[in-house]
MDAnalysis code that builds the backbone (N, CA, C; Angstrom):
import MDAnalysis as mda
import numpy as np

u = mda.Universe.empty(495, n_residues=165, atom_resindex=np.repeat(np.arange(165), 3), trajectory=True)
u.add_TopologyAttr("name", ["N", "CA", "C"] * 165)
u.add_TopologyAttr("resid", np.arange(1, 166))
u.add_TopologyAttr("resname", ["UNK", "UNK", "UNK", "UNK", "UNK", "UNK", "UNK", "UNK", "UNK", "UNK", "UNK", "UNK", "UNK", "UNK", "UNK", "UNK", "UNK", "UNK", "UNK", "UNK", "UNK", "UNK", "UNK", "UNK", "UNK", "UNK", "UNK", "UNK", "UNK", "UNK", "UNK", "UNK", "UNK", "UNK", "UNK", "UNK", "UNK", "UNK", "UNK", "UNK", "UNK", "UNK", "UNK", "UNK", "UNK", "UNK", "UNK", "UNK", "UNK", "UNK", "UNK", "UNK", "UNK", "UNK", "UNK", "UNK", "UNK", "UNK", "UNK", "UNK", "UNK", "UNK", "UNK", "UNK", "UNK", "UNK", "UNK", "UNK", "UNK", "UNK", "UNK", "UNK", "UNK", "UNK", "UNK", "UNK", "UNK", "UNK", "UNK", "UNK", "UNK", "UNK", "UNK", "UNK", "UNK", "UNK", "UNK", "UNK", "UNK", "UNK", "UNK", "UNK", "UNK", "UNK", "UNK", "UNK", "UNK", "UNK", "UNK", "UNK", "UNK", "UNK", "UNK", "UNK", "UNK", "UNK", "UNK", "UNK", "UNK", "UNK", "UNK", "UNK", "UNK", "UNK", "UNK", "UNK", "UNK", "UNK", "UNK", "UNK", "UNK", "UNK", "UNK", "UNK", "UNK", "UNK", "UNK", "UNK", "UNK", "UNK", "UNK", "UNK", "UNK", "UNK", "UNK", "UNK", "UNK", "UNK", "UNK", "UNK", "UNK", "UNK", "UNK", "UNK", "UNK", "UNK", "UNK", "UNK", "UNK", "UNK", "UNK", "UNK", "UNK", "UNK", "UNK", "UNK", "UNK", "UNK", "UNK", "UNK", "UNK", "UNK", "UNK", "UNK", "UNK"])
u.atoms.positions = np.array([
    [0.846, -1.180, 0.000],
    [0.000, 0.000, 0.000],
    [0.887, 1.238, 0.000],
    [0.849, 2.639, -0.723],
    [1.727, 3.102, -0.977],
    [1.380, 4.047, 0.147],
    [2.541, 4.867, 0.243],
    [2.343, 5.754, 2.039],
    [2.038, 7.310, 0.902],
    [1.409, 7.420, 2.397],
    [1.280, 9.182, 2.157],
    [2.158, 10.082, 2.689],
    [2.754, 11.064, 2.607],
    [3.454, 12.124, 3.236],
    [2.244, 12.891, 3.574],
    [2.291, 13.915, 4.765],
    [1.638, 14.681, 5.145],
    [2.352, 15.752, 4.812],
    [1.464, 16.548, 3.896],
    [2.443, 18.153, 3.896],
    [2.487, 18.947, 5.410],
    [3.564, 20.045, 5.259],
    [3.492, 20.675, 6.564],
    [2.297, 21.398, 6.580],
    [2.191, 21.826, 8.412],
    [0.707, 22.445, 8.294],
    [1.474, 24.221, 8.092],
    [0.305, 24.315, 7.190],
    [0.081, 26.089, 6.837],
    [-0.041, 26.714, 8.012],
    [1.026, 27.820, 8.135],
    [0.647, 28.963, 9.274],
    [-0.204, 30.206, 8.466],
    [-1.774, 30.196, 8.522],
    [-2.160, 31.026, 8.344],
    [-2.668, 32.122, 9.679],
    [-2.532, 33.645, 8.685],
    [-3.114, 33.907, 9.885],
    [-5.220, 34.330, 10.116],
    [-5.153, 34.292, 10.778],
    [-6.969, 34.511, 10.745],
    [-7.421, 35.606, 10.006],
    [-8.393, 35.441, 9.544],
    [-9.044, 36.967, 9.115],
    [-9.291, 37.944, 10.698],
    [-9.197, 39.434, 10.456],
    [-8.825, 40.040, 11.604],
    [-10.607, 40.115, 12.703],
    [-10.413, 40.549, 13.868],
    [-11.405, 40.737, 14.471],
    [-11.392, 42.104, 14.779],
    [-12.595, 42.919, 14.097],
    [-12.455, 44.137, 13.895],
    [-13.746, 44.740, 14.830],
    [-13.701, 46.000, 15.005],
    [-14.467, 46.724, 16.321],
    [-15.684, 46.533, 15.399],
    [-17.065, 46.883, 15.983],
    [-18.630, 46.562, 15.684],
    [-18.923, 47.511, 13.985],
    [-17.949, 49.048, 14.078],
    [-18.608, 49.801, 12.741],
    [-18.036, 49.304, 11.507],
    [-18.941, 50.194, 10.243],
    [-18.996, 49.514, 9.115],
    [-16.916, 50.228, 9.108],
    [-16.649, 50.737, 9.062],
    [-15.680, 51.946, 8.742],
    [-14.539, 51.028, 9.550],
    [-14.858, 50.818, 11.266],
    [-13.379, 49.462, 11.470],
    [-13.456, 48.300, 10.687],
    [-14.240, 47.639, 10.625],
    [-14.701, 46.158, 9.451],
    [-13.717, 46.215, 8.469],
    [-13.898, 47.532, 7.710],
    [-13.578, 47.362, 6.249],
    [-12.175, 48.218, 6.322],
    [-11.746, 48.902, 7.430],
    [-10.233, 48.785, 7.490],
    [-9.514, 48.038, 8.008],
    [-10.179, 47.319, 8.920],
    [-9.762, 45.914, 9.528],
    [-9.279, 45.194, 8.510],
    [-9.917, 44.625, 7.392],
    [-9.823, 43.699, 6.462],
    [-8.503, 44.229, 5.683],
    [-8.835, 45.450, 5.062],
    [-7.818, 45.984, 4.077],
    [-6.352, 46.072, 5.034],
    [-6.434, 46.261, 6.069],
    [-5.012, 46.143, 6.634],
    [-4.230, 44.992, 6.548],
    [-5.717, 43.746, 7.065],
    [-4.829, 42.376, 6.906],
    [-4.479, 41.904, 5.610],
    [-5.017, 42.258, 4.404],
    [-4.524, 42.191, 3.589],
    [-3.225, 42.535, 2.638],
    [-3.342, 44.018, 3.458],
    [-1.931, 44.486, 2.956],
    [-0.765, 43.903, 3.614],
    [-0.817, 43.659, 5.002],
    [-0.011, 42.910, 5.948],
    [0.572, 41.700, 5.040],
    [-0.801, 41.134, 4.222],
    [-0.647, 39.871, 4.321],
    [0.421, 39.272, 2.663],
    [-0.177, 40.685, 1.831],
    [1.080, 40.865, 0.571],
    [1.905, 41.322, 0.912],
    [2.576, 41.986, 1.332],
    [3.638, 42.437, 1.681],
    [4.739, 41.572, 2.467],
    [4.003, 40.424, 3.278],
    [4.651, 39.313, 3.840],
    [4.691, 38.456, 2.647],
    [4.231, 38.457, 1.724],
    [4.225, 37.414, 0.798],
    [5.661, 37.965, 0.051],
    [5.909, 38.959, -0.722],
    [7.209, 40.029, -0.820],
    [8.062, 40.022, -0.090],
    [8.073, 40.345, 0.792],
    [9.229, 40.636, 1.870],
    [9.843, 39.219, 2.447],
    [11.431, 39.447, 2.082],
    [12.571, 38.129, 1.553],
    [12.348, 37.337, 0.996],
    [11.332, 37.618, -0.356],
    [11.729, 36.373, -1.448],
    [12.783, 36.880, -2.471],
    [13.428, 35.828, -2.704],
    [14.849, 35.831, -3.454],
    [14.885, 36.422, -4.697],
    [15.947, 37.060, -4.879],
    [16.318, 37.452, -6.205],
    [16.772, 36.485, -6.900],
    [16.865, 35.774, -8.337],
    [15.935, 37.115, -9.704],
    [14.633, 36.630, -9.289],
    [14.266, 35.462, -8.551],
    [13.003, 35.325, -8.853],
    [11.558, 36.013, -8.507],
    [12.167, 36.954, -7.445],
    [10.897, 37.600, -7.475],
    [10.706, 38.610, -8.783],
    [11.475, 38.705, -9.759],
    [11.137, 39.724, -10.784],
    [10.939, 38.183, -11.632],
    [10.861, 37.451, -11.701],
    [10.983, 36.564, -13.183],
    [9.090, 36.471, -13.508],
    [8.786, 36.613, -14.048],
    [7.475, 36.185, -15.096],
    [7.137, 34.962, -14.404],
    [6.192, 34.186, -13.947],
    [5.895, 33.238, -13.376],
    [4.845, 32.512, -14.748],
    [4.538, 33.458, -15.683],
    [2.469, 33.352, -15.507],
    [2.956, 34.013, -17.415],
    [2.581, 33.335, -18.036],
    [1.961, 34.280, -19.593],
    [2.495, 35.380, -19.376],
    [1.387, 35.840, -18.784],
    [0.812, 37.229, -18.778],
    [1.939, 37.972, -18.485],
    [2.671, 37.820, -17.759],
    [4.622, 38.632, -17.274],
    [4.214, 38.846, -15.479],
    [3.011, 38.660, -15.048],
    [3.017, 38.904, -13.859],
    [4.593, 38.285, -12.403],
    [4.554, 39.042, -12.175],
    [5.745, 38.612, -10.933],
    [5.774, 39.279, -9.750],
    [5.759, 38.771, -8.945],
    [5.805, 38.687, -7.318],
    [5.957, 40.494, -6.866],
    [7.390, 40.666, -7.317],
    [7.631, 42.134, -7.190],
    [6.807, 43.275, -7.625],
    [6.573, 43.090, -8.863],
    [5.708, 43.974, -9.906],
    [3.949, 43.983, -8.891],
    [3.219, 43.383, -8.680],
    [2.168, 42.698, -8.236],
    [2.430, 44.024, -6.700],
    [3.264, 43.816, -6.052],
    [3.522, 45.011, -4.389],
    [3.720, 46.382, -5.447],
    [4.638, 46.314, -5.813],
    [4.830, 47.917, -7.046],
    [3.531, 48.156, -7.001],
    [2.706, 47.697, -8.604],
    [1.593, 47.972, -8.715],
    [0.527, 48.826, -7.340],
    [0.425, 47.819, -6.475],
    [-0.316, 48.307, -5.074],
    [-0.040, 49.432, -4.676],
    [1.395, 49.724, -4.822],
    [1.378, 50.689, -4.178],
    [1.079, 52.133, -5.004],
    [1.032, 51.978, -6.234],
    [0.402, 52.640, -7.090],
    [-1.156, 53.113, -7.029],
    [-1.856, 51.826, -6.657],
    [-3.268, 52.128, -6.699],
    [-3.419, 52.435, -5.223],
    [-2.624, 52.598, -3.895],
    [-3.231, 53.396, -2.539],
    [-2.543, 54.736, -3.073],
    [-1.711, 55.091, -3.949],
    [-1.352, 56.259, -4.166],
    [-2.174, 57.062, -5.269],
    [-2.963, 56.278, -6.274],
    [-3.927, 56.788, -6.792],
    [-5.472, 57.366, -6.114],
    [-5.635, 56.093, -5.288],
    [-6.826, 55.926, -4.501],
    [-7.152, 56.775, -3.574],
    [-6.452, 56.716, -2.581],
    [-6.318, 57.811, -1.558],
    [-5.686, 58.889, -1.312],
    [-4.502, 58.786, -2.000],
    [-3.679, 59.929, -2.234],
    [-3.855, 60.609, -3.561],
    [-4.818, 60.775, -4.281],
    [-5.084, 61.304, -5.704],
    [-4.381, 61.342, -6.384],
    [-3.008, 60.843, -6.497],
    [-2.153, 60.509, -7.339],
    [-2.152, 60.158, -8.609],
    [-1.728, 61.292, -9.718],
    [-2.218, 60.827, -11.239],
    [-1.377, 59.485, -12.194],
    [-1.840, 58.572, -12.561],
    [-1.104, 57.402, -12.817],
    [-1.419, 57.249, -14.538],
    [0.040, 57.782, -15.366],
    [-0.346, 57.792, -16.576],
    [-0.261, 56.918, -17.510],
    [0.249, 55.706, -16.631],
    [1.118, 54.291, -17.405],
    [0.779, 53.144, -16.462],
    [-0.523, 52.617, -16.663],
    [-0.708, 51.601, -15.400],
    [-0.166, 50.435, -15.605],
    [0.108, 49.467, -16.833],
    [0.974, 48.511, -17.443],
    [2.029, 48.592, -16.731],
    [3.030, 50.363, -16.693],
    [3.987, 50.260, -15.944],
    [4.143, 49.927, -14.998],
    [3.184, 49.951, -13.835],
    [3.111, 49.996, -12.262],
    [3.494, 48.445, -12.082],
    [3.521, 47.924, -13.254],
    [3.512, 45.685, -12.546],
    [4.962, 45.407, -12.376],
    [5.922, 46.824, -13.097],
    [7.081, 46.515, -12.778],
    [7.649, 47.333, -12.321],
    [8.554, 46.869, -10.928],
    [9.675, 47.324, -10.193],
    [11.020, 47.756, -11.298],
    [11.597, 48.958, -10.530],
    [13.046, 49.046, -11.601],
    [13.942, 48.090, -10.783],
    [14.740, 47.879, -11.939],
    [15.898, 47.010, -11.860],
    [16.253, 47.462, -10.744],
    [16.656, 48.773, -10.280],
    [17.222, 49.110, -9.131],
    [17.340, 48.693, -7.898],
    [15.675, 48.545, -7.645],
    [15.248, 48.437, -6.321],
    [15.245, 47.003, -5.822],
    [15.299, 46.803, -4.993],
    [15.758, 46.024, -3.892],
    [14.817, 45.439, -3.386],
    [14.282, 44.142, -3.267],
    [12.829, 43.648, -2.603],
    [12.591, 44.699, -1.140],
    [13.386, 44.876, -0.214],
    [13.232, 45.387, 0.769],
    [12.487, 47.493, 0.502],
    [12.948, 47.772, -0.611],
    [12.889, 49.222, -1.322],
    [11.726, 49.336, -1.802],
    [11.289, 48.126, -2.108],
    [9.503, 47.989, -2.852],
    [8.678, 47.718, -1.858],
    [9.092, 46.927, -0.878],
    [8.167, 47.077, 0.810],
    [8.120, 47.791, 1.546],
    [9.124, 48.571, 1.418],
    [9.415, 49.779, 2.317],
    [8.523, 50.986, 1.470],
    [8.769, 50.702, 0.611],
    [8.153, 52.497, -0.180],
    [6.306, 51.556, 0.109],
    [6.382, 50.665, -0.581],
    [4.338, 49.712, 0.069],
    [3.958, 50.587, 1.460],
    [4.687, 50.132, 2.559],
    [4.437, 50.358, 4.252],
    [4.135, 51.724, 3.871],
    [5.173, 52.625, 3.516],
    [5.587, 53.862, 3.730],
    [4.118, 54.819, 2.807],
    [3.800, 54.556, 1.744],
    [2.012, 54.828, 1.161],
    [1.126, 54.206, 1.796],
    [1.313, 53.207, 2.681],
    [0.280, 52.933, 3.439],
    [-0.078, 53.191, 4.650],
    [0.861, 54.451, 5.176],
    [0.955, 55.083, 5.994],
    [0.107, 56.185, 5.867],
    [0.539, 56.870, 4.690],
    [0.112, 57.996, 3.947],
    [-1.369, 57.470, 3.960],
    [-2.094, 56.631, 3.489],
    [-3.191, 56.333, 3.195],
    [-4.068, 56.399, 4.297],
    [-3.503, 55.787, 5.126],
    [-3.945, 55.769, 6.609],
    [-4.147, 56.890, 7.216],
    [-3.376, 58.116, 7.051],
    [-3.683, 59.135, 8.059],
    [-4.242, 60.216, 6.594],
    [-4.836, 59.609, 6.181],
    [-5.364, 60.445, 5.369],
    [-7.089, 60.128, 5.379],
    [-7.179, 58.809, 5.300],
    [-8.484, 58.265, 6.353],
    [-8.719, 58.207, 7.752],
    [-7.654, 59.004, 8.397],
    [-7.954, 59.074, 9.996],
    [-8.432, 59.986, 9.872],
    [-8.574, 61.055, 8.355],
    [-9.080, 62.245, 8.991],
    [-10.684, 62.507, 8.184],
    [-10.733, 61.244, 7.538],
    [-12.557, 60.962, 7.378],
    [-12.814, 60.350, 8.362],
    [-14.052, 60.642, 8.683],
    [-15.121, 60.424, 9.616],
    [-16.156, 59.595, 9.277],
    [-16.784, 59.967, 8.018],
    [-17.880, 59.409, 7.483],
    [-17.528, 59.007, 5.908],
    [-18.156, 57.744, 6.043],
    [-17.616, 56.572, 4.756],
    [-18.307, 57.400, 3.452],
    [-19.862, 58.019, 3.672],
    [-20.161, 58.569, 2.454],
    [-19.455, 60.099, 1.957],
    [-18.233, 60.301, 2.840],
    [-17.567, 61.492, 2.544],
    [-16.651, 61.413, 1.603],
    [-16.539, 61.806, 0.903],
    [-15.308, 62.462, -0.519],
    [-14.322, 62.359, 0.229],
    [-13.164, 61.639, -0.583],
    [-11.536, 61.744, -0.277],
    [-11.580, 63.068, -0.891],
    [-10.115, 63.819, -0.245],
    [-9.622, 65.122, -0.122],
    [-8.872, 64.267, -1.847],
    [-8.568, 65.320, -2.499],
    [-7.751, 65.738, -3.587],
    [-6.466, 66.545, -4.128],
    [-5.935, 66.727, -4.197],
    [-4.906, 67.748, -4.784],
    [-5.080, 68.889, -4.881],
    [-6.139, 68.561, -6.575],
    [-6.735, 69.654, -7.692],
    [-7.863, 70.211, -6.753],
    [-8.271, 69.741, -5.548],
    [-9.251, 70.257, -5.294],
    [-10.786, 69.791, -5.823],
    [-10.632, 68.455, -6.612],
    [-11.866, 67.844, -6.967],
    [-12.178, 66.760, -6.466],
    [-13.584, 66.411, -6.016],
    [-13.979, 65.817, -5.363],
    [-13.409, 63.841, -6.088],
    [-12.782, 63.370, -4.628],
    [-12.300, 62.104, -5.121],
    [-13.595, 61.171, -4.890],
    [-13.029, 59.957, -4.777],
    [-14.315, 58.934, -4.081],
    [-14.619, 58.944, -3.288],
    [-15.600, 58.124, -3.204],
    [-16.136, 58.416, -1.189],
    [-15.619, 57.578, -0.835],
    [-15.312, 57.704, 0.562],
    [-14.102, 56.429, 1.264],
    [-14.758, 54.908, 1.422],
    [-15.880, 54.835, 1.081],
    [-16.229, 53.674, 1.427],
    [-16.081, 52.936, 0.025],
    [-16.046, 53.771, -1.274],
    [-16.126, 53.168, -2.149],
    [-14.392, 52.811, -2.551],
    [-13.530, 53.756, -1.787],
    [-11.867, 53.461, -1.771],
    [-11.747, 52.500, -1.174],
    [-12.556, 51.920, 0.100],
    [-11.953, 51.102, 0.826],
    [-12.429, 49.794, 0.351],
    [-13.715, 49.714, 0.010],
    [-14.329, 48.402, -1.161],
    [-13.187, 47.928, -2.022],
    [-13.003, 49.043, -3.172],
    [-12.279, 48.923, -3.694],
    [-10.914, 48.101, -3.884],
    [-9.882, 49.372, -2.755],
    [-8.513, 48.485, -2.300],
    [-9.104, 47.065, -1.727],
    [-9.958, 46.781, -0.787],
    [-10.310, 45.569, -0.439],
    [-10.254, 44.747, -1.687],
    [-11.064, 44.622, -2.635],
    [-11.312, 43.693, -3.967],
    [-9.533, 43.565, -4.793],
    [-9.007, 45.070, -4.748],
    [-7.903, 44.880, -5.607],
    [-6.354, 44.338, -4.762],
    [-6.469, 44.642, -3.177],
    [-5.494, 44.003, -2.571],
    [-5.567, 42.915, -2.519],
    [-6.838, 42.111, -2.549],
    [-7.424, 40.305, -2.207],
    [-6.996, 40.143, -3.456],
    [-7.269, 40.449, -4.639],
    [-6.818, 40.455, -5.605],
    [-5.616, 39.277, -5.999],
    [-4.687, 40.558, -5.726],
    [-3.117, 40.408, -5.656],
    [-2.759, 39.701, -5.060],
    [-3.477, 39.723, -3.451],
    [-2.529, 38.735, -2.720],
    [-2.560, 37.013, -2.950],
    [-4.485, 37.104, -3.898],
    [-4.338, 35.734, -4.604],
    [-3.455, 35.268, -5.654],
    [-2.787, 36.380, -6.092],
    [-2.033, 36.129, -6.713],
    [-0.812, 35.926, -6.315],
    [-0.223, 36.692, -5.248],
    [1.021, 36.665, -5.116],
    [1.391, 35.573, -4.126],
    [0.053, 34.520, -3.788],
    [0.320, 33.230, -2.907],
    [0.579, 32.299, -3.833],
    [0.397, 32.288, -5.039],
    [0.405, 31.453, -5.962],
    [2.276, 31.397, -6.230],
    [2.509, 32.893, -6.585],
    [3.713, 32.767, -7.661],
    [4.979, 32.824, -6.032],
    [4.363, 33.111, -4.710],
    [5.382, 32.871, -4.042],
    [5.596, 31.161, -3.588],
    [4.428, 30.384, -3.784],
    [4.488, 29.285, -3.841],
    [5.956, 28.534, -5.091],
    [5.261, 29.410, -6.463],
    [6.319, 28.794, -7.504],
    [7.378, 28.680, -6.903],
    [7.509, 29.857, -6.926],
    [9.415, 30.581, -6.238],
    [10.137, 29.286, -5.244],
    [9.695, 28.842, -4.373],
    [10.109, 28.468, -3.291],
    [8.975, 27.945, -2.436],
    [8.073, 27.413, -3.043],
    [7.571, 26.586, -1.842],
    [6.815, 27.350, -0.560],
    [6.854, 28.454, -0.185],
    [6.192, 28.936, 0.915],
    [4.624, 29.276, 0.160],
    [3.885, 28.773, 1.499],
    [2.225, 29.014, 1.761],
    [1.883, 29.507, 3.188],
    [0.488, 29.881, 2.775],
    [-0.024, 30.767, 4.216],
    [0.207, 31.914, 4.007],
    [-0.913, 32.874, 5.009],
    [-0.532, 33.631, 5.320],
    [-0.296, 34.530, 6.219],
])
């Protein structure tokens, strides 16, 4: 009878437990998510976190880049004239340089929603024109960070074998 191996068990971590309003819920979530790509990024190996995993050219690195593009569009009104570009990191940077600049807009993002109150209120702008309403930013990043991070469990799997999150 042929044996089974048991794979190791997955350290995931829980979905978060967030205070009773609609407004902690849905930053609750989007935090653990970002937490949860950014751990997926942070020390996977070079070249492979830039290598193409997928057709499409998607890769590990490009995938955190990107993100941090769309909380800098999203909440920070940030004009983005090349979104194709955003999937890739420059050669330059350093896995640690693409998590660090991630944290570092998601900081920005954060105290920029500490200072909405109410979800049907307009993000602040630049130009001075009315952005989205925060509930529809935070939907949003929610759908497009879950997104990614389904993705980026996949291609950090390729890389090397790590799961969970």
């Amino acid at each position: 009878m042929p044996t089974t191996t048991r794979r190791a068990r997955r350290r995931d971590t829980p979905p978060p437990r967030t205070g009773g309003s609609e407004t902690e819920v849905l930053r609750g979530f989007l935090d653990y998510l970002r937490t949860s790509i950014a751990a997926k990024v942070d020390g996977a190996p070079e070249p492979e976190v830039r290598t193409a995993m997928v057709p499409s050219g998607t890769n590990l690195l490009g995938l955190l880049n990107h993100l941090t593009f769309v909380e800098r569009a999203t909440f920070l009104g940030a004009k983005i004239t090349n979104w194709p570009a955003t999937f890739r990191a420059a050669p330059e940077d350093a896995v640690a340089d693409v998590v660090a600049r991630y944290r570092e807009t998601i900081e920005q993002a954060n105290a920029v929603l500490d200072g909405c109150t109410e979800l049907a209120a307009t993000l602040p702008r630049p130009d001075g024109k009315p952005g989205p309403s925060v509930r529809w930013a935070l939907t949003h990043l929610i759908e497009e960070t879950g997104r990614h991070a389904g993705h980026a469990d996949i291609l950090r799997e390729l890389i090397d074998g790590s799961t969970g999150r």
